[in-house]
Structure formats: C-alpha cells, structure tokens
DRENTI-557356 format. One record per residue (C-alpha): residue number from 1; y, z, x. Coordinates in Angstrom, 2 decimals. Each point is the difference from the previous one (the first is absolute). Example, Ala and Ser with C-alpha at 12.3 -4.5 7.8 and 13.67 -1.06 7.14 Angstrom:
BEGIN
 num       v       w       u
   1   -4.50    7.80   12.30
   2    3.44   -0.66    1.37
This chain:
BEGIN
 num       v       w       u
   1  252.56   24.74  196.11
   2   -0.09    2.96    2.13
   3   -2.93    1.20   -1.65
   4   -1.54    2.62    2.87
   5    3.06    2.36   -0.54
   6   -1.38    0.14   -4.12
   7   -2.56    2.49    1.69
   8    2.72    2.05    1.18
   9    1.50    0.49   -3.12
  10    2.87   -2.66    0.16
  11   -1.59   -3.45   -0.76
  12    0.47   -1.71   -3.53
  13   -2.19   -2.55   -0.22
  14   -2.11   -2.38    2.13
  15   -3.70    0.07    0.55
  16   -0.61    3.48    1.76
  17    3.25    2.08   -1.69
  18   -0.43    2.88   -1.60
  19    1.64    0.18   -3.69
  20    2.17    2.60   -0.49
  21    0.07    3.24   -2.21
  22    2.91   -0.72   -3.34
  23    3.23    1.25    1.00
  24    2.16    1.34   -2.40
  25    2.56   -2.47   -0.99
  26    3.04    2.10    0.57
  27   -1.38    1.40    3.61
  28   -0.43   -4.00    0.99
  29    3.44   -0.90   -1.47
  30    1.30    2.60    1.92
  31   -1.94   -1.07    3.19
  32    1.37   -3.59   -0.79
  33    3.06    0.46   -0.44
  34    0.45    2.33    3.33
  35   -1.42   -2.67    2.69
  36    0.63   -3.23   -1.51
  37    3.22   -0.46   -0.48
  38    0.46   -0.16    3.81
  39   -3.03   -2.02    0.17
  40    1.00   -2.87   -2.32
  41    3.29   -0.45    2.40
  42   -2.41   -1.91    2.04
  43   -0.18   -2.85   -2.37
  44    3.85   -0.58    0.09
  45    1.36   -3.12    1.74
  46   -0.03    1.19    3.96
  47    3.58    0.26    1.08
  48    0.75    0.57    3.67
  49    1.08    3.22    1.63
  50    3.24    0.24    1.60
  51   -0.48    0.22    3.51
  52    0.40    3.48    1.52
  53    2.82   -0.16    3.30
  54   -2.20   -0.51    2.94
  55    1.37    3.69    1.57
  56   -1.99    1.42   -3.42
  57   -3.02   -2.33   -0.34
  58   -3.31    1.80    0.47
  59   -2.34   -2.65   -1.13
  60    0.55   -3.61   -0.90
  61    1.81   -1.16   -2.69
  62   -2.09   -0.85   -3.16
  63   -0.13   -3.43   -1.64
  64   -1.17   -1.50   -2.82
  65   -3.65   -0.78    1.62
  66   -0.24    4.09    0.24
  67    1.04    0.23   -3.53
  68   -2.35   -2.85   -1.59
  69   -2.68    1.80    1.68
  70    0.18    3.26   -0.78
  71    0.73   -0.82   -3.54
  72   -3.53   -1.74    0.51
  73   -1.76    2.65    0.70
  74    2.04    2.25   -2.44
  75   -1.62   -2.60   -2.97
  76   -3.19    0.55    1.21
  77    0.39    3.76    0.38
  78    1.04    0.35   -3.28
  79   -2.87   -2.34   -1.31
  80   -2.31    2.41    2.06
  81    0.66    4.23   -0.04
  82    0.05    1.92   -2.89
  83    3.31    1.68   -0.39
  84   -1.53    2.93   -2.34
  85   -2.16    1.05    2.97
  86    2.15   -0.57    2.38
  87    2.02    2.53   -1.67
  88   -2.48    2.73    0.52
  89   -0.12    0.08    3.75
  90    2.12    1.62    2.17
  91    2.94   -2.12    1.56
  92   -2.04   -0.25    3.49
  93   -2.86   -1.02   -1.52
  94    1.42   -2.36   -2.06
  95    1.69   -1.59    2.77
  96   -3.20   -0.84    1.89
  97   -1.85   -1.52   -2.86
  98    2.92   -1.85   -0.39
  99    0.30   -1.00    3.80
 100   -3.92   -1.08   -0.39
 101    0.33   -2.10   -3.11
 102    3.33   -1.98    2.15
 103   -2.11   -0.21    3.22
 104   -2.98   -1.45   -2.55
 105    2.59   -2.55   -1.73
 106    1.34   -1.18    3.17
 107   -3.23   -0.64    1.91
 108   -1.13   -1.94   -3.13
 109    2.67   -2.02   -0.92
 110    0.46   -1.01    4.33
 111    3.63    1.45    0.15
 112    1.65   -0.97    3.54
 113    0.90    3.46    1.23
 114    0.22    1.77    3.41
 115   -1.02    3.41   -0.51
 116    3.44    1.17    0.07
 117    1.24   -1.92   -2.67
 118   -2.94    0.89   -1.92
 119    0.69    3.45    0.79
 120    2.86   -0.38   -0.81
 121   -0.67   -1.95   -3.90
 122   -2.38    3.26   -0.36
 123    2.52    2.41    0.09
 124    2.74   -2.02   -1.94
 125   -2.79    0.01   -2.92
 126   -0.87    3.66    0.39
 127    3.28    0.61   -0.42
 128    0.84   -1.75   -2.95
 129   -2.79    1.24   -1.70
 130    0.03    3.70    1.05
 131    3.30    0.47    1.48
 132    3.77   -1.11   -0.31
 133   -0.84   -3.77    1.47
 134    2.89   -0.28    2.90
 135    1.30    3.49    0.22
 136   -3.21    1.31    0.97
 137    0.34   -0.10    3.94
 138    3.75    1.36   -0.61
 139   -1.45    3.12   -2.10
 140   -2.53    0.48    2.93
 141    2.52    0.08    2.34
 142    1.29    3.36    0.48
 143    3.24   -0.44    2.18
 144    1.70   -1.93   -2.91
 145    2.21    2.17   -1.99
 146    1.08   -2.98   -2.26
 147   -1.06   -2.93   -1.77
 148    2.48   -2.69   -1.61
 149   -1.38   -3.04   -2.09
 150    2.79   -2.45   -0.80
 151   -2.01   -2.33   -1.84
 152   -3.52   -1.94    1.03
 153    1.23   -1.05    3.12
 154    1.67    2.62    1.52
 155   -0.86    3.39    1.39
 156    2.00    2.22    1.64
 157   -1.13    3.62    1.56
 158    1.91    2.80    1.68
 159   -1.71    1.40    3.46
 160    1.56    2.52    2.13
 161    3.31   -0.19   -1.88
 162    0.27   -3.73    0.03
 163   -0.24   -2.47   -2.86
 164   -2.24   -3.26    1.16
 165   -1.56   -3.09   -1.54
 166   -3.79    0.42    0.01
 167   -2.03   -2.76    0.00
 168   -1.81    0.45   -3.46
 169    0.55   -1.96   -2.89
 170   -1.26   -0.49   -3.29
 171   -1.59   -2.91   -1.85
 172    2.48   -0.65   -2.52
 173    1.68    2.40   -2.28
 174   -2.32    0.22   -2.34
 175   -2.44    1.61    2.54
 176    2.68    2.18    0.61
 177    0.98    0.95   -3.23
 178   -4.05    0.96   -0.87
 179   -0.23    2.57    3.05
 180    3.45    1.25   -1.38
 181   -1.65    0.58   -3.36
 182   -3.28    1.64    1.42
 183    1.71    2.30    1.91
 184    2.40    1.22   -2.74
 185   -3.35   -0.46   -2.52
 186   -1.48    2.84    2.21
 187    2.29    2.57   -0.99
 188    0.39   -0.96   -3.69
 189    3.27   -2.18    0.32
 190    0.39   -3.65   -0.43
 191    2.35   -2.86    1.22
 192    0.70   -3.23   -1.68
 193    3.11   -2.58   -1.23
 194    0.37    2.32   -3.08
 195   -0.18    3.64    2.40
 196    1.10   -1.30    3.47
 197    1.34    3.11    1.96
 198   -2.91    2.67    0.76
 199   -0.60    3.06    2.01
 200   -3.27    0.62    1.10
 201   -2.21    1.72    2.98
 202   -3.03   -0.41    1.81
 203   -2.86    1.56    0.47
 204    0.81    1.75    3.25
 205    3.83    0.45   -2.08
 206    2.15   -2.74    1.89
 207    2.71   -0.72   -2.55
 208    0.12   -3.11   -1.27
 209    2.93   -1.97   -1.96
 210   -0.64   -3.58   -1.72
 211    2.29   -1.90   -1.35
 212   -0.91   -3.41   -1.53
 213    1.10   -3.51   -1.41
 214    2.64   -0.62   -1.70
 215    1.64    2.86    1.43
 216   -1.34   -0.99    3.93
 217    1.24   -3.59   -0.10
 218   -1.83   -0.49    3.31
 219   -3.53    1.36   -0.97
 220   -0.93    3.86   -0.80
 221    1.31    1.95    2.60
 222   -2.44    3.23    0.74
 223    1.29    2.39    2.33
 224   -2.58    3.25    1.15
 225    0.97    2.90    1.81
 226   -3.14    0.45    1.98
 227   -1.02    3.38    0.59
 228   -1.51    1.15    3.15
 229   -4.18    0.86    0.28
 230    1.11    2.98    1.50
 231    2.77    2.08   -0.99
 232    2.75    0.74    2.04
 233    1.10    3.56    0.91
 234    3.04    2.01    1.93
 235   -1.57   -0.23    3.02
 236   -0.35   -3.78    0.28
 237    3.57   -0.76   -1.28
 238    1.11    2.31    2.65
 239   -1.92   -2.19    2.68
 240    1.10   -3.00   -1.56
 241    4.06    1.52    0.17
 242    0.83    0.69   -2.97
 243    0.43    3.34    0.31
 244    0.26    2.48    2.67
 245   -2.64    2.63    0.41
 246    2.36    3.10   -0.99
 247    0.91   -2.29   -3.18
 248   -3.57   -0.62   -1.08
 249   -0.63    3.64    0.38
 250    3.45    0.72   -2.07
 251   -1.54   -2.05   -3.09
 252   -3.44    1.82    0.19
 253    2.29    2.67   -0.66
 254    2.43   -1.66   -3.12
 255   -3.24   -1.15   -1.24
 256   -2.40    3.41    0.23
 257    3.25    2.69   -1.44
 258    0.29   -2.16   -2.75
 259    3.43   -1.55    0.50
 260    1.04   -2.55   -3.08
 261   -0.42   -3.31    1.93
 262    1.63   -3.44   -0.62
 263   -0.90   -2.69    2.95
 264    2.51   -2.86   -0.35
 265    0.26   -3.39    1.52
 266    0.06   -3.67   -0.29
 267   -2.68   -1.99   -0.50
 268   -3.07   -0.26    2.48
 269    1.28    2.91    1.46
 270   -2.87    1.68   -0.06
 271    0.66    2.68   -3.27
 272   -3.40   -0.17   -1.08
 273   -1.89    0.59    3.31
 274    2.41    2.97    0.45
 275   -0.50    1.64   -3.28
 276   -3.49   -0.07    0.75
 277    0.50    1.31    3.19
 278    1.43    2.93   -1.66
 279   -2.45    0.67   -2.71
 280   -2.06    0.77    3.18
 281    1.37    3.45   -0.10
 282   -0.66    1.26   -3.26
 283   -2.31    2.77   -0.58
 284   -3.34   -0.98   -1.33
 285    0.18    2.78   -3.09
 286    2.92   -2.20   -1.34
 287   -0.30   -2.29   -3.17
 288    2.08   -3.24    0.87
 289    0.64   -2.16   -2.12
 290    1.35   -3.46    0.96
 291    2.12   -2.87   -2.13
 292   -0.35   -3.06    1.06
 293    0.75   -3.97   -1.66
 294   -2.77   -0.84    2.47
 295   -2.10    2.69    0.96
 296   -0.11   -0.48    4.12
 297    0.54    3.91    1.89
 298   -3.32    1.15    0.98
 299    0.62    3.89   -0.16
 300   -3.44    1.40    2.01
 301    0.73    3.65   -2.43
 302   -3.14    1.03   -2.24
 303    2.24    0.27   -3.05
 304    1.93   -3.02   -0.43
 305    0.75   -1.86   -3.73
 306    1.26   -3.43    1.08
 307    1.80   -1.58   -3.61
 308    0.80   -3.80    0.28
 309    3.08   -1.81   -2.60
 310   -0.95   -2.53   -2.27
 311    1.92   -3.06   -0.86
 312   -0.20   -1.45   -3.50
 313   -2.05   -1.82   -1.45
 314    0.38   -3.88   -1.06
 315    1.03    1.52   -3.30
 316    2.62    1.69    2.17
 317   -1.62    3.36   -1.32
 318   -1.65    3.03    1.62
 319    2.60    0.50    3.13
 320   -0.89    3.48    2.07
 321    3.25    0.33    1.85
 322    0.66    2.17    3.00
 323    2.24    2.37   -1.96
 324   -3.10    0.13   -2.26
 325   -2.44    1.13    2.57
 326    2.37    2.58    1.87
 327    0.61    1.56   -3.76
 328   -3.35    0.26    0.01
 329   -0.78    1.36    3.33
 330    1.65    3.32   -1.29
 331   -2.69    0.61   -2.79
 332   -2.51   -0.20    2.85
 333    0.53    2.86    2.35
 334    1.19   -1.56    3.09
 335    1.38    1.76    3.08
 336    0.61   -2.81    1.20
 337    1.42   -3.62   -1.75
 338    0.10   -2.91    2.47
 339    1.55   -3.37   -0.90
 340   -0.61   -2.84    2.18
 341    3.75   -1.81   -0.97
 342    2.73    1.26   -2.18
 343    1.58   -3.11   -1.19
 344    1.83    0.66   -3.00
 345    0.49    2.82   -2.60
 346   -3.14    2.22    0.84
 347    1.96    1.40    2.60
 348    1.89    2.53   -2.25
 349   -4.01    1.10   -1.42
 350   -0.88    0.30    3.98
 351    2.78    2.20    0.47
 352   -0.22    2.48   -2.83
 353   -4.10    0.36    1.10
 354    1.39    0.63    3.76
 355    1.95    2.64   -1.35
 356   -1.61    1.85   -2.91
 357   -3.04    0.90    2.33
 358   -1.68   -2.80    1.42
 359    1.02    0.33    3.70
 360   -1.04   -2.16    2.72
 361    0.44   -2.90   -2.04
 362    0.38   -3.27    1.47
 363    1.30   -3.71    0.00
 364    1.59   -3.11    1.31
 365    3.34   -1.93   -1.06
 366    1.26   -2.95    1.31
 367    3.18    0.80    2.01
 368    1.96   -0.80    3.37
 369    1.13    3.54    1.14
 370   -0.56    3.67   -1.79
 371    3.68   -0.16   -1.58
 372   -1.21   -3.36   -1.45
 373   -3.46    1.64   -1.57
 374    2.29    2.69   -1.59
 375    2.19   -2.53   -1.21
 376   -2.56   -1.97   -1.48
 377   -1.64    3.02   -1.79
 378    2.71    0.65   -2.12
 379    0.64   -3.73   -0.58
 380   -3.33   -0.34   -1.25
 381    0.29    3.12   -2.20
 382    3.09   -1.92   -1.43
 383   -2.19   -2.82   -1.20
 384   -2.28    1.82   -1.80
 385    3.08    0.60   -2.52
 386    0.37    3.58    1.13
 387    3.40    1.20   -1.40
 388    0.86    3.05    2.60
 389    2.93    0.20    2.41
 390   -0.39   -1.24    3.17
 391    0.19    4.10    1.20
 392   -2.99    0.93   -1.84
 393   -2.07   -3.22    1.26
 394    1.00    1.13    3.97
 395   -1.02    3.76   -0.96
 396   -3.20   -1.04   -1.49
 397   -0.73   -2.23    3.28
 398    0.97    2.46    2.38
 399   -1.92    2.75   -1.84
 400   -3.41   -1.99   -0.10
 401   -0.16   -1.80    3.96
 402    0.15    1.67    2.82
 403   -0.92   -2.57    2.48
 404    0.80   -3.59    0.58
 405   -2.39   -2.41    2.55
 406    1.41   -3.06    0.91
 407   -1.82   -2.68    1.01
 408    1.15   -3.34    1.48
 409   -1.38   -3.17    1.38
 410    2.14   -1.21    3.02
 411    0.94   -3.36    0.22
 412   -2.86    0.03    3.06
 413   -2.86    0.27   -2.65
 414   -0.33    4.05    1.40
 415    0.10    2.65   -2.64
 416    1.66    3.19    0.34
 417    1.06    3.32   -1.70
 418    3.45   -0.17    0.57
 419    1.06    2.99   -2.05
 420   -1.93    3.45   -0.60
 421    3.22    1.72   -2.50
 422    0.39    3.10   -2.01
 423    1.67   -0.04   -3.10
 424    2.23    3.64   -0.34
 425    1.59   -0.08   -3.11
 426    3.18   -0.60   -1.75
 427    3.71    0.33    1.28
 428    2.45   -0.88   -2.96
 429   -1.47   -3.79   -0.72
 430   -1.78   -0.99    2.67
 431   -3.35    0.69    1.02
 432   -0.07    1.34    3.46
 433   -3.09   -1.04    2.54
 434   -0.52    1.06    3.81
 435   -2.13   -2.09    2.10
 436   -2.90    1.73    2.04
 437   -1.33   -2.81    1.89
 438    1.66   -4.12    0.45
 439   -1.03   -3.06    1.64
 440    3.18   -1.17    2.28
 441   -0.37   -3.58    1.20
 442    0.65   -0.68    4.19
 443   -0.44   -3.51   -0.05
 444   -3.02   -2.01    1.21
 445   -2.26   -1.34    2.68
 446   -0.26   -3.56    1.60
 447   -2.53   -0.54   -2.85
 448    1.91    0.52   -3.01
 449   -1.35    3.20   -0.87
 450    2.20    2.85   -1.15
 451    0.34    3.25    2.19
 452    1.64    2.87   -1.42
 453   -1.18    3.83   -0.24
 454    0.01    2.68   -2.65
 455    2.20    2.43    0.27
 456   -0.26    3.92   -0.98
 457    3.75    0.47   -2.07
 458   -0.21    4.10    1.46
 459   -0.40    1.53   -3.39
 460   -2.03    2.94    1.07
 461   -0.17    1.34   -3.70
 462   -1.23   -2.40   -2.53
 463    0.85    0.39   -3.93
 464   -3.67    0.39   -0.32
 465   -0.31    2.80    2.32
 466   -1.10    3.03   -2.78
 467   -2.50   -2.99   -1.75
 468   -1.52    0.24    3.25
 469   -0.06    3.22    0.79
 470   -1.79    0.76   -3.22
 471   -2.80   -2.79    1.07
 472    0.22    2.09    3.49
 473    1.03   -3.16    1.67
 474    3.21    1.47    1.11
 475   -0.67    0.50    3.79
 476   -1.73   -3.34    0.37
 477    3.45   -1.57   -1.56
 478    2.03    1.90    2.26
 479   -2.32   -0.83    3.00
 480    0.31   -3.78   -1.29
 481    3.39    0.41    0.01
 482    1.12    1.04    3.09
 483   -2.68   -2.75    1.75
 484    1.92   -2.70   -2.07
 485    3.14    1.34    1.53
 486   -1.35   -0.15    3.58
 487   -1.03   -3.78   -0.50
C-alpha cells in the first residue's frame, strides 16, 4: 500500500517493498507484544472524553470523529510498518518514520485535517506506539511533581504544591490498563485482575504505583512520582525557602562527619529529594550501598551498589524483602547503607548496621514531628515480633541516630524543613532530643501563602561536636552556629 517506504526498510508488501530479513520468532513476539497492545485500543468502540473545565482546557475536547479517525489510520499503520524493524531504531528515529508513514496514510486516504489537528493525530500515534499514549506531554513537563490517574477519564497533577485537573484523558480503560502494564513490563513486574497492586519506576526513576480492577472499582488508578531532569541541591531549596542558608550549610555538615541520619515526614514532603540532597556530601572513596522497593535516589558517588526488593511471584514465591537486602548489605562492605523508606520491621536491621560500624547511614520514615519518628521506630520494631523491653528498644534507637530531619508540606503546597534535631541519649525511659534548628509559623500574606522563619534554638555545642572535630569540621560548625544565632 505504502510501498516506497519497503525501500527504506519498513514496507511489507506492495509492488516496490522490499521483503524483509526472518526475524526470530521470539524477538518479533516480543516486538508484538510491546507496541500493540496500545495499538489495538484503536479498534474499540470510540467513547467520548469527558470534557476538561474550561479554566484547564488546552486544546479542544476530542470526539468520536477524532477517535474513528485515528483508529483509521492506526489499521492502516499496522497493515503497513514492520514492528521487528521498527524495533531496531532508536526511539527518534522511529518516531519520524512513523510520523512519515501517518502523513503518507492521511494524504492518501483524503483525511479532513488542519495541520494542527494533524499535528496533533501525529503525536497521539507516536505516542502510543513509542511512548506512554496520554501521559507523554505530562512526563515532558518538568514543573509537575505529580501525576494522579483515577481511571480513563480523569487526570489529576500536582504543580507548585497544588493538586489540579489536567485536561488529558484516556481512551477507555483498557488503553489505560496496557500503558500500566508496559511500564511495569519494563522493569520486570506485571499488573493484571489476578496481581493488581504494583510498584514500579521509570526510566528516569519516577516512582510509580498501579493498582487495578477489581480492586480500583473506577478503572486502574496509576499514580507516578515524577522526578525532576535535573536534580535538586541545598542551594536551590534554600532559594526556594526551605531552608535558611546557615541550615543548608549545618546539613553539609550532619551529612559530611557522618552523623546517623533519619529524615522524617509525611507524604509528598519532599523525603526523597532531601535524602538525595544529602548523599551530595559523601566522599567519593565511599562504597554506598542503597535499599530501595523502587530504586529512584540518583547518588552522583563512583562507588554506589543500588539493590531493588522483589515482590513474589504469581506462585506467591521468590519475595526479596527489605530486611533481606539490609542483611545483606553487611556481607558487602558498606560504609555507608542508605534506605529510601523504612516501613516496617527492617528498621531494627538499619539500626544495628548504623551502629556496629556503618556510620553515615541514612533514611526516611513517615512521621509528623521527631518525637513521632522515634515513636514509630520502636513501634515498628514491635511488629516484627521482637520480644525486648521497651528500655532496650529506646537504647538501641538512641544509640544508632543521631539526627532527625523533618520535613513538611504546608497546607500552602510550600515545603519546608521544619526540624534539624539531635538525638542525646537516654535519661531513665525516655529518649532525650534537643533541637538545633525549627521552622516557627507567623502567619501569611494576602495570597495565602505561609510566612514564618527558622529559628537558631542557641545551642552553641552540638552532641556531635567531637564527630566533627575528628572530620575537622569543628570551626565551620561553630562559625555556623553562631551565624544561625544572629539570624
């Protein structure tokens, strides 16, 4: 039909294509079964799109005459390129042969199209092909933090702190539930009625969680965590306020003397970005070695082992837990054991590495205050069926950390770190902490937005003082110090 692109390598059949060299069953199969299930969602019934609010609408609305057509063009694209060699170009040039054979099909079969529409049909098919479909021009975007699928027809995303509608939607569920399954595919997980809740990541390590029919009565409902193109560091979250100069410099310090660091906070609060943040300052002779369920901190050190869990199987067989990999961190030679989220159990394993020799290890908890993170460590030891008074569990806790973070999102959509605090030791029960650094809240400005300052607590000799001393870091601490206590 479309036989002048058979010279290029892509035609399969017609009077002037080309015939292609045999590919190997199980490299087409594969091929196959990557591009078209999103493909064959253009022969379902057209349904329409719920109309994005006007406030949110980019482009117009798509109807059924804009799904009938491109799932035109889709039969005849499928009738026409050869998905094996497709598979051997690059992703850019794959998209223009692509784009060519579309522009070919519609000129031939006398589509009705302005050129933005059909600019618009080009991309849509690109993506589906190559891409995610609809989510594409949300990945591309880098100012979204946030992306929140509720179903096929509704979309929400999170910019500058704010959840809103966006205007993209999906063709039915099914076409959903196929990008769902290639993402998840890519990284050796799958997602189906018989294994419906999955973790899974990206390419560029967004975090992504699917969870599908039966369990999402509404449609699957993917949520990603979208990771910026460029990494944040100190010095932009102390221009964007959420922390003050002499803080950022205070954490350089916790993080380069090799304090035992937990960063707590709710969720969204930005944990992740600030662990990473932190990993900054490690030396570059260190081995790291970072635990992850989805592997997502992007440590920039020469000598990093990243592990990743492993959820059973659909036997319900070959589970690598978190406790699991942290065990095994300690028959690798770390100096340092980073675990992006300490959820359940693992945390007693964490604790015993930060204190039989592994300092300067790292990670997040999900917690409201410091007092709350300490509370929840020993809670979570208690569900792992440890049977040791409640004396023992504070000792072991207050022997192993020796700094909390806290990080909160404000009900403004800002993110700060409201807490920089020491943990000192033990008096009698209780575990006894001494703030260096908190957020206090003022009120806010004729927008809405929260004003507040942090605010130096005048300890002029940290716990940590002879830690840094020994990384001669001592007079910069004091010098830190004493600015905090001018602010």
């Amino acid at each position: 039909m479309f036989g002048k692109r058979g010279n290029e390598g892509f035609g399969k059949g017609g009077a002037t294509g080309v015939a292609m060299p045999p590919i190997a069953p199980a490299t087409q199969a594969a091929v196959i079964e990557r591009a078209v299930p999103v493909l064959a969602d253009a022969h379902a019934p057209a349904t329409r799109a719920p109309s994005p609010a006007p406030a949110q609408r980019k482009r117009p609305a798509r109807n059924e005459d804009y799904y009938d057509t491109k799932s035109q063009v889709f039969s005849a694209l499928i009738d026409t390129i050869d998905l094996s060699q497709l598979a051997k170009l690059d992703t850019e040039s794959a998209r223009e042969e692509i784009r060519d054979i579309v522009n070919d099909i519609i000129t031939i079969k006398n589509f009705a199209m302005s050129i933005s529409e059909q600019e618009e049909l080009l991309d849509d098919i690109c993506n589906d092909v190559l891409g995610y479909g609809p989510l594409e021009p949300l990945l591309a975007r880098d100012d979204i933090a946030d992306i929140m699928v509720n179903g096929a027809g509704q979309t929400f995303i999170e910019v500058g702190g704010k959840t809103i509608e966006s205007e993209v939607r999906f063709r039915d569920n099914a076409q959903l539930l196929s990008i769902c399954q290639r993402i998840v595919g890519q990284v050796g997980r799958r997602v189906d009625e018989s294994s419906p809740i999955c973790d899974a990541r990206l390419p560029d390590g967004s975090r992504v969680n699917v969870i599908a029919p039966p369990l999402a009565i509404d449609g699957t409902a993917l949520t990603i965590r979208k990771f910026k193109k460029d990494k944040l560091k100190l010095d932009q979250l102390v221009k964007f306020g959420a922390i003050t100069p002499e803080g950022a410099v205070l954490l350089q310090i916790i993080g380069r003397v090799r304090c035992n660091i937990v960063i707590s906070g709710g969720t969204g609060s930005g944990k992740t970005t600030l662990l990473n943040c932190l990993t900054g300052f490690i030396d570059l002779d260190e081995r790291v070695i970072t635990c992850e369920d989805t592997a997502e901190l992007q440590l920039q050190q020469p000598h990093v082992v990243r592990l990743e869990t492993r959820p059973p199987n659909i036997e319900g067989e070959g589970e690598i837990t978190m406790r699991d990999l942290i065990k095994n961190c300690l028959r690798m030679r770390p100096e340092r054991i980073i675990v992006g989220e300490v959820r359940g159990p693992e945390v007693f394993d964490l604790l015993q590495a930060m204190n039989t020799g592994h300092d300067g290890s790292m990670g997040t908890i999900h917690a409201n205050t410091p007092r709350e993170c300490l509370a929840r460590m020993e809670s979570m030891i208690a569900m792992g069926g440890y049977t040791l008074p409640a004396k023992t569990v504070r000792e072991i806790i207050a022997g192993s950390v020796d700094v909390i973070i806290q990080a909160a999102r404000l009900r403004d959509g800002s993110r700060r770190i409201t807490h920089i605090t020491e943990v000192t030791g033990m008096e009698g029960d209780v575990i006894i902490t001494q703030d260096l650094m908190r957020y206090e809240i003022d009120g806010e400005d004729a927008n809405g937005r929260i004003v507040g300052r942090h605010m130096s607590t005048g300890i002029g000799r940290p716990h940590f003082w002879d830690r840094a001393r020994y990384f001669n870091e001592d007079k910069r601490l004091a010098a830190t110090l004493d600015a905090m206590d001018k602010g």
